[in-house]
C-alpha beads as a LAMMPS data file, in Angstrom:
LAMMPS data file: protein, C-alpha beads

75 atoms
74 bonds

1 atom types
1 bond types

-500.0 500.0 xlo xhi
-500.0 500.0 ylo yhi
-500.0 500.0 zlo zhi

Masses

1 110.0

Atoms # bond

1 1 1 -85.221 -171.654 33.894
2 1 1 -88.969 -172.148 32.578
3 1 1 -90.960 -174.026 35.437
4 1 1 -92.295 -176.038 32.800
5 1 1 -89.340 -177.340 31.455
6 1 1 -89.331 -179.701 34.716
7 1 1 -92.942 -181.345 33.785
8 1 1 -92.417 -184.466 31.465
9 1 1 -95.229 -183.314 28.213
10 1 1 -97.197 -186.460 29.022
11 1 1 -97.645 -185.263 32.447
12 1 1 -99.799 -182.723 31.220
13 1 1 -102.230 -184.975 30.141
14 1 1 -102.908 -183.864 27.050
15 1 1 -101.812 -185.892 24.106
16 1 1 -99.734 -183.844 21.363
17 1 1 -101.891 -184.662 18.735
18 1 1 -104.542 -182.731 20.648
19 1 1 -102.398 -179.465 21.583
20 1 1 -103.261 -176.586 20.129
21 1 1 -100.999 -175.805 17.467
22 1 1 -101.705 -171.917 17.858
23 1 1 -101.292 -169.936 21.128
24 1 1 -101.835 -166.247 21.235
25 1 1 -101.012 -164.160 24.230
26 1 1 -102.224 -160.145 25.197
27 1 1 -99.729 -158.631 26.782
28 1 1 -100.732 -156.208 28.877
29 1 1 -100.355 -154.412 32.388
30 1 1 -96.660 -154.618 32.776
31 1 1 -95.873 -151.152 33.201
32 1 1 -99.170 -150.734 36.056
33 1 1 -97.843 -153.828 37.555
34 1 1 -94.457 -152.182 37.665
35 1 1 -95.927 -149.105 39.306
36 1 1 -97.840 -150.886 41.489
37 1 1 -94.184 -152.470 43.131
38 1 1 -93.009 -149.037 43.504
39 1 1 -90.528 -149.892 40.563
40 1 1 -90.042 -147.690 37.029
41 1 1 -92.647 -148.829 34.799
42 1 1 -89.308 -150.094 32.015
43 1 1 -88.817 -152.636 34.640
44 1 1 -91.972 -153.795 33.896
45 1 1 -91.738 -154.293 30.500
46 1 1 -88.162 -155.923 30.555
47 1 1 -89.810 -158.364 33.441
48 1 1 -92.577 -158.794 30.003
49 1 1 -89.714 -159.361 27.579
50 1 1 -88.463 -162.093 30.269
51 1 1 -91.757 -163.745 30.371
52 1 1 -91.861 -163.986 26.152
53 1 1 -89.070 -165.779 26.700
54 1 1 -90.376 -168.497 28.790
55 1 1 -93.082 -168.867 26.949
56 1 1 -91.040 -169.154 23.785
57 1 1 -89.454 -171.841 25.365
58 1 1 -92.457 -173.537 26.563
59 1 1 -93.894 -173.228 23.167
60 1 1 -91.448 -174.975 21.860
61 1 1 -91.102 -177.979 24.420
62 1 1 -94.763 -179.018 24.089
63 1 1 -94.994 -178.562 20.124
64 1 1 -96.763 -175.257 19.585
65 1 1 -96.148 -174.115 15.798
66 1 1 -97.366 -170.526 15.940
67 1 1 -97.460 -167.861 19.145
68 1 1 -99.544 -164.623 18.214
69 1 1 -98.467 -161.991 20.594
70 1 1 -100.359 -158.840 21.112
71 1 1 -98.626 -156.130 22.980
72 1 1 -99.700 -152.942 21.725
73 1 1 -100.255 -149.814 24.309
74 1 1 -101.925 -146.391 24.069
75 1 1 -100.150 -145.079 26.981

Bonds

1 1 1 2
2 1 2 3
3 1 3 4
4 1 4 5
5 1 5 6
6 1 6 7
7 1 7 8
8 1 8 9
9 1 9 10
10 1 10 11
11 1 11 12
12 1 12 13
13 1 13 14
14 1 14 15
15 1 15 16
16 1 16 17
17 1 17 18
18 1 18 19
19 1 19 20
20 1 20 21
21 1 21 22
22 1 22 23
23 1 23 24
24 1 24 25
25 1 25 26
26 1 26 27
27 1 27 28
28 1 28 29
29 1 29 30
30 1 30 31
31 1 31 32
32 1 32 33
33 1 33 34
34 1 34 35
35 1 35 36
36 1 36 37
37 1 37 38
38 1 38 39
39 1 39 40
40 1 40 41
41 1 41 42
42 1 42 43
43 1 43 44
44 1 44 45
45 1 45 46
46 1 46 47
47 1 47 48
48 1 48 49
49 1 49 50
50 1 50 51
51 1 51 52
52 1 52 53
53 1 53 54
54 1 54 55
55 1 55 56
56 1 56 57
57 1 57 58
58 1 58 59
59 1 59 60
60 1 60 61
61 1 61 62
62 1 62 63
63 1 63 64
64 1 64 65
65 1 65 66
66 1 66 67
67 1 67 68
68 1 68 69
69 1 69 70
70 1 70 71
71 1 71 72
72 1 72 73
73 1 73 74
74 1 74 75
């Protein structure tokens, strides 16, 4: 369940008129974080495709039009 899914929008203070309407995200370091747990680095990118999801979600909930995600790698 997305944490923020149990915090009412107003509570956030910030009126929805004043949200951004745009939200871009670099993804990067799940496959060191991975590592660095002693699990195989694809854990660490399906724990990443978990966490688009969430913030999908939370996109959604507080009015976000457009989320830019960046997850590009040279390794």
């Amino acid at each position: 369940m997305n944490e923020l899914k149990k915090l009412p929008t107003e509570s956030l203070g910030v009126p929805r008129e004043r949200r951004p309407k745009h939200v871009a995200v670099i993804m990067d370091g799940n496959g060191r974080w991975a590592e660095q747990q002693n699990l195989p680095r694809i854990e660490g990118h399906l724990r990443g495709v978990e966490a688009v999801r969430r913030t999908m979600e939370a996109c959604q909930d507080f009015g976000i039009e457009t989320l830019t995600l960046f997850c590009l790698s040279s390794e």
